[in-house]
N, C-alpha and C positions, 0 to 999 in steps of 0.2 A: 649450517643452522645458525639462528639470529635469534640470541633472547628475547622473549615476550616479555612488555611490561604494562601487562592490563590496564597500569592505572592511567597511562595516557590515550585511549580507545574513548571514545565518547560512547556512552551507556543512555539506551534508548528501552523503553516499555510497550508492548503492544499488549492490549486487552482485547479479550477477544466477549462478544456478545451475541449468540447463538439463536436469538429466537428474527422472526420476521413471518411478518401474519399469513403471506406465501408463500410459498417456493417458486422462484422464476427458473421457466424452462429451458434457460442457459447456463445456468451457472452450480458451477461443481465446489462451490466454496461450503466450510462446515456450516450450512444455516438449518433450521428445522423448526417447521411451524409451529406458531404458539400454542400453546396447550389451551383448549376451551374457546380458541379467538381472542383471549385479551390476557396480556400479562397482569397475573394478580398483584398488589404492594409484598403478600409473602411471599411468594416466589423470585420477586425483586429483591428481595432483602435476603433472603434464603443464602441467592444466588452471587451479590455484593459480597456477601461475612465472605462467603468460601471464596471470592478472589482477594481478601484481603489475606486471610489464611494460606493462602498457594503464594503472595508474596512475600510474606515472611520465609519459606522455605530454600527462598532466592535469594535472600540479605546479603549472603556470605561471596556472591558473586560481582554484587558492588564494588568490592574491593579498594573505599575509599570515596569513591565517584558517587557523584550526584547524577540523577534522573534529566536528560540532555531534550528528550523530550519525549510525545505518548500520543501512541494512534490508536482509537478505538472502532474498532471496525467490527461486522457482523457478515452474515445475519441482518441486524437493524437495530444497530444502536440508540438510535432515537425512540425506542420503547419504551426506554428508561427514565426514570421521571430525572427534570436536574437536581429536584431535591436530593436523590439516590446517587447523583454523582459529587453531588458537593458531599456528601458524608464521605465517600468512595475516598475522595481525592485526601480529606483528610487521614483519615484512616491510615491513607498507603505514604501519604509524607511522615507518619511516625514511626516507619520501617527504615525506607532509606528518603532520604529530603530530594527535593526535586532545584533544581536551577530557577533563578531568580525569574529569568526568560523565558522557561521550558514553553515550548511552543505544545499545544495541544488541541488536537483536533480529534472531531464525533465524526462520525460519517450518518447522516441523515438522512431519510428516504423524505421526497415531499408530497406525499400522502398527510395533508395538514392533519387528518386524524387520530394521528400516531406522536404526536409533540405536544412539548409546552411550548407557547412561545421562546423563540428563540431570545430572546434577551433574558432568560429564566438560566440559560445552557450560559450563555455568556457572564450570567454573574453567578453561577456554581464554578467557572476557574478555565471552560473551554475557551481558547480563542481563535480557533479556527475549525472550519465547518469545511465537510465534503460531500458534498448533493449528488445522489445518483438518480443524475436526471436519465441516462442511457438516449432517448431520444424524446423531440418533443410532439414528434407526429402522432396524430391519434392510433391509425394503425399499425404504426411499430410500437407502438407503448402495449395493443391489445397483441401484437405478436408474443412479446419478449414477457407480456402473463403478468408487468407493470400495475401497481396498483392506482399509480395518479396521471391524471389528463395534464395535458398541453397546460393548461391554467393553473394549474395545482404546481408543476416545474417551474413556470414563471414569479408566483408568488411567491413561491420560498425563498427565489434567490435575491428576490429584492427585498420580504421580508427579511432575509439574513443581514442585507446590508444598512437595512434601516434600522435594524435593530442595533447595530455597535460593529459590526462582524466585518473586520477591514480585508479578512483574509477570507475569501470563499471558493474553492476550490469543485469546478462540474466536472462529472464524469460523464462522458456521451461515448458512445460505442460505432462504429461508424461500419460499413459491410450487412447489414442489416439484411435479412429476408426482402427479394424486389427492391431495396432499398435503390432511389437514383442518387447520381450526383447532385441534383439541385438538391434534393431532399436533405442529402447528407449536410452540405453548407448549410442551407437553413439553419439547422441543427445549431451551428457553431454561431452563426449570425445572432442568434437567438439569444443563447449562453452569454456571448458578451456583452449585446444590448443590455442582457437583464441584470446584469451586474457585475460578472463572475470576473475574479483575480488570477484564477490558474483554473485551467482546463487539461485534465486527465482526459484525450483522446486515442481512444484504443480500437484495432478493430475485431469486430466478434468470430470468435475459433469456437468450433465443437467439438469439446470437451467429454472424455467417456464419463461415464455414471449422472448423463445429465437426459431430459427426455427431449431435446433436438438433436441428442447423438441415437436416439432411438428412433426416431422419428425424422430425418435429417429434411430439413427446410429446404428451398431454393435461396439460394447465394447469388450475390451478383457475380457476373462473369470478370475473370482480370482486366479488360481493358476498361468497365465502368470504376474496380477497385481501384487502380492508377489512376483513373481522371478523378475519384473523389479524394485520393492522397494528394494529387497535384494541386487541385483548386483548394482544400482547407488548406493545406501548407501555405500559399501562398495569398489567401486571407491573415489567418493568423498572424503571418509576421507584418500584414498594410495595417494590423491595429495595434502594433508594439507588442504583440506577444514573440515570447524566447522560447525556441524548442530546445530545451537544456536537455533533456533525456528521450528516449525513444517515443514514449509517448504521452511526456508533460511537458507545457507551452504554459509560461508563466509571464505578468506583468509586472508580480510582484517580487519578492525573495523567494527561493527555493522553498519547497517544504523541506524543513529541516531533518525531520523524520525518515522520509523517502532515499535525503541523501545520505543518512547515516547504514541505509541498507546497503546503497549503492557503492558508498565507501569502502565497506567489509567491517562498519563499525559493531558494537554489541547490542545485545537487546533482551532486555528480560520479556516473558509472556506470562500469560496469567489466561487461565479464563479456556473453556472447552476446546479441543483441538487447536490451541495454541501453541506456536512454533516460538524460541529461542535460539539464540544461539551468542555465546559468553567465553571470554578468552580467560585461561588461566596462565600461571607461569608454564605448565608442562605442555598447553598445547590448546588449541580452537574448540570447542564440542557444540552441538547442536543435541535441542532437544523436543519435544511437542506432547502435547496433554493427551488426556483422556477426552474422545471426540465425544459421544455423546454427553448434554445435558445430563440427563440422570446418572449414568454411572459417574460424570465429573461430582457431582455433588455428595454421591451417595459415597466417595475415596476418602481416604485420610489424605491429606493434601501431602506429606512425603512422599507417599505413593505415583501421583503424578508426575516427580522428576526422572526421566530416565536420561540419563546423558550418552549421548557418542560420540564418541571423537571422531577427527574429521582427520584422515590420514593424510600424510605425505604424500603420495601420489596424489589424492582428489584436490588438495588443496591450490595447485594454479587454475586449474577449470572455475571451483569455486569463486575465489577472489574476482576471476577474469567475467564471468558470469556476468557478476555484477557492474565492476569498474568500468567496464565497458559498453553499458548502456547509455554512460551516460556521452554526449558528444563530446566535451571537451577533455572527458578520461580522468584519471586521478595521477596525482605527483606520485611518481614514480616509489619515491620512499616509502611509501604505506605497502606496497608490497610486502616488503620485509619486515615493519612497523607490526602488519596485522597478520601475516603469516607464519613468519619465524623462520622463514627461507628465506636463499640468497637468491636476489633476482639474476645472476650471473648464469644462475641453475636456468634458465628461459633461451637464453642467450639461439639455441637454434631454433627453435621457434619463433622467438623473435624477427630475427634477421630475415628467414623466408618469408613472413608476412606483409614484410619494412618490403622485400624485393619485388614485392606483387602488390605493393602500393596501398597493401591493407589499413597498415596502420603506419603510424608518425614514426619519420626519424628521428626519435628526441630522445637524448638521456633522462632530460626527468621528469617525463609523463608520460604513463602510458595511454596512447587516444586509438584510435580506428583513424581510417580518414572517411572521407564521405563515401568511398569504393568499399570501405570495408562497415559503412555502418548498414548499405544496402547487401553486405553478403555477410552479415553477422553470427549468422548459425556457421558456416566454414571458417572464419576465424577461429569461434573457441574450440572447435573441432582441434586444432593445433594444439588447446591444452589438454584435452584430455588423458 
């Protein structure tokens, strides 16, 4: 075993915002439509007090450290007025202060009828934006149960950048219902033309407790999924985009945020079925909120915290999980840094990975090689 010293971990905030005016038919993430169709100012405020409240009963988990940076995801974050996040922000730097830099990004639907202007988001303290365009075709947008057209995706991301917003960051989903390859490209062609700095390309899985695992769509067959992996890949990198992690292509810097998960760094949550997860001296725990809206609000916000720790055995799976999404892997040290084990303990699992060409022969990073980023479910298998 290998002391932990939390206060070298870089400490990361996810909020989590719960409402969005639909439900799309793919996705198993905690959202739940607005109450009435439109978020009321009380409910906004209701709902703001109690994350400021559920952050104070995480103060003690700072442990020194400042806030490294904060993703706010949903649902549909951009329901929120920026007025309601500039008080937010203040509010939660009287708890624990945030870094001079703290990078911070909203995730935004471009539904323009759900925002302020984007330069309103930009001067409440946001400085990076995440557009879930998903696609910009008319009929996969009326697939996937999407609320904005082809025009509506375009306009945000250029409004984003005309507004100030140097960091904009599209989400597009790519394996679509009938989806082709050209189609798929378009997609991406689109996104860059319009402005976008890092593209979150993923492809669409079905998901249980969702109504396409109920109802299951027509998928493209694998030989069209390979030709639209091969043809985006190989745009992306003819216009300077970086495929740093499995499914982020950047032109800009990393999201900070993304790699502090990928890292095994910490992260406080706040906010309805919100996941945590915070290192102490005795060991890692992971922890997540009360999923509904109403009962999150109706708790005493102590109530919320339930911690588990994350055992010696699950912990190489864990770490590896993540480290290893990303291509070029994390410096070896942080193993031991953020697990409190010796990576000595790896040692035969290692080596048979290293012999099957999975991963690097390097002492101080642990990576995949490109054999091992294509068979990455049987890698971590190894840590199990």
């Amino acid at each position: 075993m290998v002391d932990l010293n939390p206060a070298i971990i870089p400490l990361s905030l996810y909020i989590h915002m719960p409402w969005c005016v639909r439900k799309c038919p793919y996705c198993d993430f905690n959202s739940h439509a607005v109450p009435d169709g439109e978020l009321s100012l009380v409910l906004e405020q209701h709902y703001l007090t109690a994350l400021v409240e559920d952050f104070k009963t995480q103060r003690d988990f700072a442990q020194g450290r400042r806030i490294h940076s904060v993703f706010i995801g949903g649902g549909t974050p951009s329901l929120i007025s920026a007025q309601g996040y500039e008080w937010l922000f203040e509010q939660l730097k009287k708890v624990i202060a945030f870094e001079n830099d703290c990078e911070i990004t909203l995730e935004a639907n471009p539904g323009t009828v759900e925002h302020d202007p984007f330069a309103d988001y930009l001067l409440a303290g946001i400085n990076r934006l995440s557009i879930g365009v998903q696609s910009f075709h008319a009929e996969h947008l009326k697939r996937l149960g999407r609320i904005h057209s082809h025009d509506d995706a375009i306009d945000a991301i250029q409004h984003a950048r005309k507004a100030g917003f140097e960091r904009v960051n599209v989400d597009l989903m790519h394996g679509l219902p009938e989806q082709t390859s050209q189609q798929a490209l378009d997609d991406l062609k689109l996104a860059v033309n319009s402005g976008a700095t890092h593209i979150s390309w993923y492809q669409l899985t079905i998901e249980p407790n969702t109504v396409f695992f109920r109802t299951q769509p027509v998928l493209p067959v694998d030989d069209v999924l390979e030709d639209i992996q091969e043809q985006g890949e190989a745009y992306l990198k003819a216009q300077g985009f970086i495929n740093y992690e499995v499914s982020a292509w950047r032109r800009e810097k990393p999201s900070a945020h993304n790699l502090n998960y990928w890292q095994f760094g910490d992260y406080l949550a706040i906010g309805a079925g919100a996941h945590g997860k915070v290192t102490r001296p005795d060991g890692v725990y992971r922890f997540q909120k009360t999923r509904l809206p109403k009962d999150y609000l109706a708790k005493v916000p102590a109530e919320h915290l339930q911690l588990k720790r994350v055992t010696a055995a699950e912990m190489p799976f864990e770490f590896m999980m993540n480290a290893l999404r990303l291509n070029e892997g994390v410096e070896a040290r942080l193993y031991a840094e953020r697990t409190g084990q010796d990576l000595a303990d790896l040692t035969d699992p290692l080596v048979a990975l290293q012999q099957r060409k999975l991963m690097l022969e390097d002492q101080n990073r642990l990576a995949c090689t490109m054999q091992g980023h294509v068979f990455l479910n049987s890698v971590l298998d190894a840590f199990l």
